[in-house]
N, C-alpha and C positions, 0 to 999 in steps of 0.2 A: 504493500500500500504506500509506503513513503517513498520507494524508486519511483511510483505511478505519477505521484502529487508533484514531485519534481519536475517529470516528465511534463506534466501539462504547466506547471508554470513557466517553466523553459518555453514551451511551443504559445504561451501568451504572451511572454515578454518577445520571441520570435516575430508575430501574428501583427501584420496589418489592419487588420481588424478582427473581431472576437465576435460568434453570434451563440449566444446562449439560450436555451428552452427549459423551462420551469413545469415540473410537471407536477402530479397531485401528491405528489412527496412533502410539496411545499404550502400545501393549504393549513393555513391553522388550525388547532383542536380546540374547539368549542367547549370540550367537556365541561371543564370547570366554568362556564359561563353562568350554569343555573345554580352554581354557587355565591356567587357575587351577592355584596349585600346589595344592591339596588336591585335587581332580580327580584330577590324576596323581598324588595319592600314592595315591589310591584307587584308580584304574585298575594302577599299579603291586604293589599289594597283592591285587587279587583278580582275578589273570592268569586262572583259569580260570572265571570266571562264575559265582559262588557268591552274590554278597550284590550284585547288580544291586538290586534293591529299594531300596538307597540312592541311586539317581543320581538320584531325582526331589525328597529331603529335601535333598541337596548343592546342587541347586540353588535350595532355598529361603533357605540358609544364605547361599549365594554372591549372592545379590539383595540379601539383608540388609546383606550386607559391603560392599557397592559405595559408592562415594562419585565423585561427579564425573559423574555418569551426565547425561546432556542429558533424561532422564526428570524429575529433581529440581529441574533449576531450570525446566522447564515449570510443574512443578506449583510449588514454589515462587515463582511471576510469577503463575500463578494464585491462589493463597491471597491474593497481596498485592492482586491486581486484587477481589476478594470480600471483602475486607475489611472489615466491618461491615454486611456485607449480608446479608437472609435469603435462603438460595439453598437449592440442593438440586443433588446430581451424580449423574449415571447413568454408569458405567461399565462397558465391556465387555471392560478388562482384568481378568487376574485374579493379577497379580503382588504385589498390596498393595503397589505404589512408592506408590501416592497416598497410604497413612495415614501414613506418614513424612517429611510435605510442611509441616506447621503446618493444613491444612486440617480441617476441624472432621468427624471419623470418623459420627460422630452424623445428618452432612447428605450420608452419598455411599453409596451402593447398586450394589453387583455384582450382577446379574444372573444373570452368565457363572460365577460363583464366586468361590473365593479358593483362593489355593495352601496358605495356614496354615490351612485347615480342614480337616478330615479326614472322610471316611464310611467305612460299611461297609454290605453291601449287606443284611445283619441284621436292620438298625435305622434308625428317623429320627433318632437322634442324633446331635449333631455334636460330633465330636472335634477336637482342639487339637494342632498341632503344638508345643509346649512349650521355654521353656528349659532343661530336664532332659533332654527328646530332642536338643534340641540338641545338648548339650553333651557328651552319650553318643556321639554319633555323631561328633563333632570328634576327642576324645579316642581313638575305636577307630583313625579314621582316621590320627591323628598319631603312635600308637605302632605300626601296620603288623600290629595285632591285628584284624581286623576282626570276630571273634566276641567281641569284650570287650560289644559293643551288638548288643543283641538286637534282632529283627525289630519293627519297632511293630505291635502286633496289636488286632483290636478284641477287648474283653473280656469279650464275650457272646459272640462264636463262634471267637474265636483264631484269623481271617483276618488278611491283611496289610493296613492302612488305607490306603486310595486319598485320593487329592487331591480336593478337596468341589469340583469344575470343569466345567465343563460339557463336557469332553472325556472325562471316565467314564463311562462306559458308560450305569452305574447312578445316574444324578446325578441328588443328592437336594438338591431347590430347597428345603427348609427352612434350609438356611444364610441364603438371605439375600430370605426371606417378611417378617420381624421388620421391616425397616428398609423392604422393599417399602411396606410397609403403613403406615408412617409417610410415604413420601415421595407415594402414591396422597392420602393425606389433604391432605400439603401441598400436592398440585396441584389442590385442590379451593378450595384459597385462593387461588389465582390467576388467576377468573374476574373480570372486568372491573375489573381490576388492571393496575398499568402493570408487563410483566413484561418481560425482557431477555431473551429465549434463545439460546443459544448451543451451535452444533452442530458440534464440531470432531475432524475425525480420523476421521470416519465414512463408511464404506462401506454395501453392500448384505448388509453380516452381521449377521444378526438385526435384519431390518427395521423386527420390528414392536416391538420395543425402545425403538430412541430415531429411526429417522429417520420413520418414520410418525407416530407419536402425537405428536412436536414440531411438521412440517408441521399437522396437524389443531391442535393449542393453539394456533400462530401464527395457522391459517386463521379461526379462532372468535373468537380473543381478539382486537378491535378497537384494544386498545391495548396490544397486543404487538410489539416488534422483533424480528427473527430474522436471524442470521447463522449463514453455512453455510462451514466452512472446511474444503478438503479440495484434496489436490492434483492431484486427478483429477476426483472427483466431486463437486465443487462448484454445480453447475446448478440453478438453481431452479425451479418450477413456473410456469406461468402465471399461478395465481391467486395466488401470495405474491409476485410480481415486484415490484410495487408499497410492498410494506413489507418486505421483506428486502433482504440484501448479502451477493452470493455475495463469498468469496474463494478467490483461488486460490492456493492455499498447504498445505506440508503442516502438520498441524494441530499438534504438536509443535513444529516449528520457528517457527511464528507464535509460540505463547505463549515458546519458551525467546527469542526476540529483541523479546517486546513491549512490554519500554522501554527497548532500543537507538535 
């Protein structure tokens, strides 16, 4: 494992550019969410199932709050391994731990969504969870008023606003078209280019995302490195054998330990 970690430092500090894909290794665990004391102050304030509609903004609030999470110093190991390098991230979390990492917002693309963005099934507009929603709903929560915050609605049809994720029904990929379209351009800079890629945390969810179209960049691109980190599905192809480095490891815990 540490000849490996070399090796792929080496082939970054190498790498004209660096393309990375975030797979579901890197989603955060909720578990301990319905621990939180604001959780139960809210589960204890709305005993008979009136304002459930909150439990999915309490949980973005409660992401927000978290400090110590093994998600941050992942991504903070990675910010610092990227460090003056043009790169680009694909990710198929949709918790936004990564923008609160130092990593550059501008160079990383959700796919899958984001939890802070908001739709309605109305409109292609995308809405904002806000710190004024925030802070309504903190507030309703802490005084055991839970009609002090009003339902967040969209304001063309005064439905309740769903989470802009790929687990809504009605998910509307204009969230994050914008920054697609910037990172499709920057891989178009990357043809016989010394590139680094790097494929960690990823499984067979949403294939054609990051684990297909990486294998295909590596397979084409003659002066591409590829590494595949996963703690299961790590296996390479036959024809990238040759110039790839599976490892086997889960893909969070490689970068939260990759300069131990």
């Amino acid at each position: 494992m540490i000849e490996k970690k070399r090796q792929l430092l080496k082939s970054i500090e190498e790498a004209e550019l660096v393309l990375v894909g975030l797979g579901k290794e890197f989603i955060v665990d909720d578990s301990a969410f319905s621990n939180w004391e604001l959780f139960q102050k809210w589960k204890e304030a709305d005993k008979e199932g009136n304002y459930l509609w909150m439990e999915p903004f309490l949980k973005i609030v409660w992401m927000k709050e978290q400090e110590g999470l093994e998600n941050q110093r992942a991504y903070e190991n990675l910010a610092k391994l990227l460090e003056g390098k043009n790169y680009f991230i694909v990710t198929l979390a949709t918790d936004d731990m990564i923008y609160a990492s130092g990593l550059n917002g501008d160079k990383i693309v959700a796919p899958c969504g984001s939890v802070s963005k908001l739709q309605c099934h109305c409109t292609e507009e995308i809405f904002y969870f806000t710190k004024e929603m925030e802070q309504q709903l903190k507030n309703a929560v802490l005084s055991g008023n839970l009609a002090e915050c009003k339902p967040f609605e969209c304001p063309n049809c005064n439905e309740l606003l769903q989470s802009n994720v790929i687990s809504t029904q009605t998910y509307n990929e204009a969230g994050y078209l914008p920054v697609w379209e910037m990172y499709t351009k920057w891989l178009q800079g990357t043809v016989n280019r010394k590139v680094c890629i790097i494929e960690a945390g990823v499984d067979f969810s949403y294939p054609s995302v990051i684990r297909f179209p990486f294998e295909k960049i590596a397979f084409f691109n003659q002066k591409a490195s590829f590494y595949r980190i996963h703690e299961k599905w790590y296996q390479l192809t036959e024809e990238l054998k040759d110039k790839s480095t599976a490892i086997a490891c889960n893909g969070k815990e490689f970068f939260m330990n990759l300069f131990v």
